[in-house]
N, C-alpha and C positions, 0 to 999 in steps of 0.2 A: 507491620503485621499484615495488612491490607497487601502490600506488592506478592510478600511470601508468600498469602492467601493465594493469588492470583497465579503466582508460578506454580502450587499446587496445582490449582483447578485445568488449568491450561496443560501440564503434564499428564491429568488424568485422560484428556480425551484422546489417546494413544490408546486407551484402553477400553475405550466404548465404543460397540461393534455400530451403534446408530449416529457415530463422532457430536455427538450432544458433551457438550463441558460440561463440568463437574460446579458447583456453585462457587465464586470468587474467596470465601470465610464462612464461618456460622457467623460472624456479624457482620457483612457486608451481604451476604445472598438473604432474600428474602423466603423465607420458608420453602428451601431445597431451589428456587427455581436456578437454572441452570443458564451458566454466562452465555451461553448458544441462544437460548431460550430469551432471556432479557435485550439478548443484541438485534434478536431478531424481530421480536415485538417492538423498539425502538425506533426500528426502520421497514416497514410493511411492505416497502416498494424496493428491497435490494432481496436479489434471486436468493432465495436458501439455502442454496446448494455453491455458491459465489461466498457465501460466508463462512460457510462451512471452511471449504477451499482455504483462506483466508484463516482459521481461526487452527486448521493442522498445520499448516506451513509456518505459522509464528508458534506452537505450542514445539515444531521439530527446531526450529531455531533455537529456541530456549535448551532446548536438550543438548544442541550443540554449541553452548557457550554464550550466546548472546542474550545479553540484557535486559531483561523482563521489564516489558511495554506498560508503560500506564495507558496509552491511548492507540490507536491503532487507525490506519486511514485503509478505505478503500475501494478501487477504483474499477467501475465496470465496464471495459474497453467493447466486449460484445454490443454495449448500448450506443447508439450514435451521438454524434456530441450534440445537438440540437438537443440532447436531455440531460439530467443532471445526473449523474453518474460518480459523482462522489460523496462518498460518507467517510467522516471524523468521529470515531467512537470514544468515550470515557471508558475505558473496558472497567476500571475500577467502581464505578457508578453505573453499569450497563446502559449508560444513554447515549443518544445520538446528539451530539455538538453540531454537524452542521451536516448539510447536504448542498451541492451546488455543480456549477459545470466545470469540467474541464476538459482541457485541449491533448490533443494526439499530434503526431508527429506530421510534419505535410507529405510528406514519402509514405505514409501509414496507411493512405488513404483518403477519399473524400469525407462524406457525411459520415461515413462511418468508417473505422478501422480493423484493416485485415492483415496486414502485414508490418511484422515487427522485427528488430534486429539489435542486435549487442557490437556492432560493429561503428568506429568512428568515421561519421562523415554523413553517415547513411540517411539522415533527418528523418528515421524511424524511430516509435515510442517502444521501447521493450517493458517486457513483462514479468511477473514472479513478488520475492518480497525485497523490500530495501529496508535498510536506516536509514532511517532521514538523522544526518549529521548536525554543522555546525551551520550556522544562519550569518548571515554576511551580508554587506552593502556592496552591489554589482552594475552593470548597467542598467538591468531591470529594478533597480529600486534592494529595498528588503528582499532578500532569497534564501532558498535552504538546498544546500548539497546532499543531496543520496549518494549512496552506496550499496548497488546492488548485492545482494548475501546468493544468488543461485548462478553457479561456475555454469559459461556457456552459453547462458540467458542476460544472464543482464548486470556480470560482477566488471563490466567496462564503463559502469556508469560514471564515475567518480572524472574518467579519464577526458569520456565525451563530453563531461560539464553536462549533464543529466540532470537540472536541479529545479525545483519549487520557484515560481516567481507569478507575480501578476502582469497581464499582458489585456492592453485595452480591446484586444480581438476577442477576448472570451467574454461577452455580454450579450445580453436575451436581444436587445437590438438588431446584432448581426445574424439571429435566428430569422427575426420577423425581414430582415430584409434579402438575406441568402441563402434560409431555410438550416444552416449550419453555422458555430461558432468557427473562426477562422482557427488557424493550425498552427504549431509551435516546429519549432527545428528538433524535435524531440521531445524535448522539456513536457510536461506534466503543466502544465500554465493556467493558472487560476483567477478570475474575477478581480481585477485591481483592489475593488472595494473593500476583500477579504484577504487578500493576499494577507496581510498582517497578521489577522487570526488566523491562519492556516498554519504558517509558520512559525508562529509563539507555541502554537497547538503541535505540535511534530518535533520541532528542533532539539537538540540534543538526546536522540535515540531512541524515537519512538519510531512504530515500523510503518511501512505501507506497500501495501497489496496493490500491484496491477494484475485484472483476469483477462486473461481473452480463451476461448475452448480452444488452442491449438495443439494437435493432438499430439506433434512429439513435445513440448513444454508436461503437457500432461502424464504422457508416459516416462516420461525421462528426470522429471524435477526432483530433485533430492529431497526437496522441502515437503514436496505432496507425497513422497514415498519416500517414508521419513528413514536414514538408515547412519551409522556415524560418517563422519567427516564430510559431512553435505553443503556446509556454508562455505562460502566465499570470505576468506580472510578469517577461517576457524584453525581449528588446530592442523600444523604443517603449512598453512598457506598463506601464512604473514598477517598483519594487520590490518581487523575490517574495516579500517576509515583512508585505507590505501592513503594514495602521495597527492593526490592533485592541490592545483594552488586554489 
């Protein structure tokens, strides 16, 4: 009842001219407040307008086919990595799980990240929404495979091995000593210590949001201008957990 709930609420905000969600159930929302409202109060320090972002691109995924998120991750590439830049939301519970740092691509940029790409090789972070897939034992330890859902942006993830891992370069340490966390071959790379709960927390099918303001991502995303056949591996475009090994 609570997920149904949820695909409700997340369906309605298509429909609300100020994109505020609609509350999760009458027994899961507290006295009307609104899953926008709750996520947002949960987290003081993530841009409102980045959540918003984040909360239509997974309610237009839902519309086209895919999997109604219990939790939702999201990551704010406009901020430099020397900050913490991610949130793991309970959308079913509107609370905040965790907040911490994570790494950008080394091709992305220095301290902060400006340039992104959907292309193999490129050690660029790309951007828009993913599944986060199946969870595996890799070089990097415990991991989790993405799959980008936006054709053009970032549905080559799978291919470029784009996935969730912990990496001893993303610690406050290397803030205090290089003023930045160090940088991934792409990869989204997260704090050794949490890596485990990042990906217990994500793994089979919950979604996550990379923002960065790039204006054609903005004007051109299916997901933020929601319309049918928008997802990557929706209908006509084969299977959203592609082939990679």
């Amino acid at each position: 009842m609570v997920v149904r709930g949820l695909k409700r609420a997340l369906f309605m905000s298509a429909c609300v001219a100020t994109f505020i969600l609609s509350p999760l159930s009458s027994v899961a929302a507290a006295q009307g407040e609104s899953l926008f409202a709750g996520l947002s109060r949960s987290a003081p320090n993530l841009d409102p307008q980045v959540l918003r972002y984040a909360l239509d691109a997974t309610e237009c995924a839902i519309h086209n086919g895919v999997s109604t998120p219990s939790r939702l991750a999201v990551i704010d590439f406009s901020l430099p990595s020397s900050e913490q830049r991610l949130w793991i939301f309970d959308l079913e519970e509107k609370a905040l799980l965790l907040r911490d740092l994570v790494a950008h691509g080394r091709n992305s940029g220095d301290l902060e990240s400006t340039q992104f790409s959907n292309v193999e090789g490129s050690h660029q972070s790309s951007i828009g929404l993913f599944r986060a897939a199946e969870s595996y034992q890799g070089k990097h330890g415990y991991s989790l495979r993405l799959d980008g859902l936006e054709p053009g942006f970032n549905d080559l993830a799978r291919q470029r091995a784009i996935v969730i891992h912990g990496a001893d370069y993303v610690d406050p340490s290397w803030v205090d000593a290089y003023g930045r966390i160090g940088r991934s071959l792409g990869c989204p790379a997260v704090r050794q210590e949490i890596s485990d709960q990042v990906v217990d927390n994500l793994k089979g099918g919950q979604l996550v949001f990379k923002y960065y303001p790039d204006k054609e991502w903005l004007a051109r995303s299916g997901l933020l201008n929601c319309g049918s056949r928008t997802v990557a591996g929706g209908p006509g475009q084969g299977n959203v957990q592609g082939s990679g090994s």
